[in-house]
C-alpha positions as CSV (number, residue, x, y, z in Angstrom):
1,X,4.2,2.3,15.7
2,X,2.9,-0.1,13.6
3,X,1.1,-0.5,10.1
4,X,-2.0,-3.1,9.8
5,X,-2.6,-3.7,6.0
6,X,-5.9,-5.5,5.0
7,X,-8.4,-6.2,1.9
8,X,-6.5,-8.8,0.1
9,X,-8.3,-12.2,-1.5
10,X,-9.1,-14.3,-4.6
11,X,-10.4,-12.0,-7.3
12,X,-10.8,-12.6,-10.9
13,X,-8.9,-11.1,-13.9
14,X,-10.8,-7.9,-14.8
15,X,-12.0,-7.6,-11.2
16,X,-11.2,-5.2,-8.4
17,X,-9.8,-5.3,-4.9
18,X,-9.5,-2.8,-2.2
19,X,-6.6,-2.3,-0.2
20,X,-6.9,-0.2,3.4
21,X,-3.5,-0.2,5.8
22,X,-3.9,2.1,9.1
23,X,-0.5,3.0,11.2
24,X,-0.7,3.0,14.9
25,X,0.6,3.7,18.3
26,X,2.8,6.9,18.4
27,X,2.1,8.7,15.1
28,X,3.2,12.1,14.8
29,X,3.3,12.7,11.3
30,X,3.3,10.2,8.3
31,X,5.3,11.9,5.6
32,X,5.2,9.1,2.7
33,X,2.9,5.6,2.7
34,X,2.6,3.6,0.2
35,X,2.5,-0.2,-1.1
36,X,5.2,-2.4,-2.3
37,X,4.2,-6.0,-3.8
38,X,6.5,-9.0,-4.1
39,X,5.3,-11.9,-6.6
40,X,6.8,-15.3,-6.1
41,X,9.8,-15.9,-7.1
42,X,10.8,-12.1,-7.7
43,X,12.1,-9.1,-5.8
44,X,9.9,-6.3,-3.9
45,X,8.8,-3.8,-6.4
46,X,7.0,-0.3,-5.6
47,X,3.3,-0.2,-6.7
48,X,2.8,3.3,-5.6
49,X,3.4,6.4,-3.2
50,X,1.3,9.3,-1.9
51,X,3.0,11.7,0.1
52,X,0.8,14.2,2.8
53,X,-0.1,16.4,0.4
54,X,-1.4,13.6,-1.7
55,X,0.8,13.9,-4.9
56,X,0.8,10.6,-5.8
57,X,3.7,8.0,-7.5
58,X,3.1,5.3,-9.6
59,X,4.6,2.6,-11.4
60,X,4.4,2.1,-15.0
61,X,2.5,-1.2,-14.3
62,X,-0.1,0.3,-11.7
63,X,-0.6,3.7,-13.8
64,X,-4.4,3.7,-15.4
65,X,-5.5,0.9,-13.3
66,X,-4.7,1.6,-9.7
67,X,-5.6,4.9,-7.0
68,X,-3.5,5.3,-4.1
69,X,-4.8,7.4,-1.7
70,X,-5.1,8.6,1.8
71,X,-6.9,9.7,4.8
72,X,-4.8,11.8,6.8
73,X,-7.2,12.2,10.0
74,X,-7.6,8.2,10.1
75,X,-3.4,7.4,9.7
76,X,-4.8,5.3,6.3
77,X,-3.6,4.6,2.9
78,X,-5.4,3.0,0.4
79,X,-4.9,1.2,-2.9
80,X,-8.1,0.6,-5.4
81,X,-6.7,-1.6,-7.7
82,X,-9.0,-2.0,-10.7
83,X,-8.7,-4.4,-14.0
84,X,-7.0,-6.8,-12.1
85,X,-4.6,-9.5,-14.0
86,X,-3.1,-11.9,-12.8
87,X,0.8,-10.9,-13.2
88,X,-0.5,-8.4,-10.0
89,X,-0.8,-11.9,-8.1
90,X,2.0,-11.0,-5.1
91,X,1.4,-10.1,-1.1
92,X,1.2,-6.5,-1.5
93,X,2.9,-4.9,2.0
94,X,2.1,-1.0,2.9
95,X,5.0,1.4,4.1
96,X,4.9,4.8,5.9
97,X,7.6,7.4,6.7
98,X,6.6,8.4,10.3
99,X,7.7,10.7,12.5
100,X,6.6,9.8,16.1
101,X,5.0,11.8,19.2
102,X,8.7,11.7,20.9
103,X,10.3,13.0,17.5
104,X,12.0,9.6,16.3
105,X,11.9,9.3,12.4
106,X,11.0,6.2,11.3
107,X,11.3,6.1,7.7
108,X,10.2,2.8,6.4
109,X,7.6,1.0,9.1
110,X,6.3,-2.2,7.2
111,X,3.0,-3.7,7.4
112,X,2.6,-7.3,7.6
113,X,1.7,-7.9,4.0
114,X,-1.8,-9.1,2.4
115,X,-2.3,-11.4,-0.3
116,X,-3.6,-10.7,-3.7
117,X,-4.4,-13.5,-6.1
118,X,-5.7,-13.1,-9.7
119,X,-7.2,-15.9,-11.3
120,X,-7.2,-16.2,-15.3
């Protein structure tokens, strides 16, 4: 099983990016996905959650300016990420809870991580 995160680039403050990130190989199930970010220099920080039923998490910083959301049939999250500024500047990495076709729980499968960078 793997995650493949993409849509990342050079946007300006005020603009908008969208993120896509599609698991792979033996998917059963994916219980949670979601998006972490890391900014230089600082520690991994949750961005935002959706679970299968699509009740959504967010945090304070994403809340009124970012939509996490998914497509269940395609294995895909995604992360519209509007009003951009540049303190969201960080590689942004996708996660999903999976359960896989030989009934293995994998709860945190990491995606290789796309960079976001805001200019002023």
């Amino acid at each position: 099983v793997q995650l493949q995160a993409s849509g990342g680039g050079l946007v300006q403050a005020g603009g908008s990016l969208r993120l896509s990130c599609v698991a792979s190989g033996s998917v059963l199930v994916i219980n949670f996905m979601g998006w972490y970010r890391q900014a230089a220099g600082k520690e991994r920080e949750l961005v935002a959650s959706i679970d299968n039923d699509g009740r959504a998490n967010y945090a304070d910083s994403a809340k009124g300016r970012f939509t996490i959301s998914r497509d269940n049939a395609k294995n895909t999250v995604y992360l519209q990420m509007n009003s951009l500024k540049p303190e969201d500047t960080a590689v942004y990495y996708c996660y999903a809870d999976i359960w896989t076709v030989t009934r293995i729980r994998a709860p945190y499968v990491w995606g290789q991580g796309t960079l976001v960078t805001v200019s002023s």
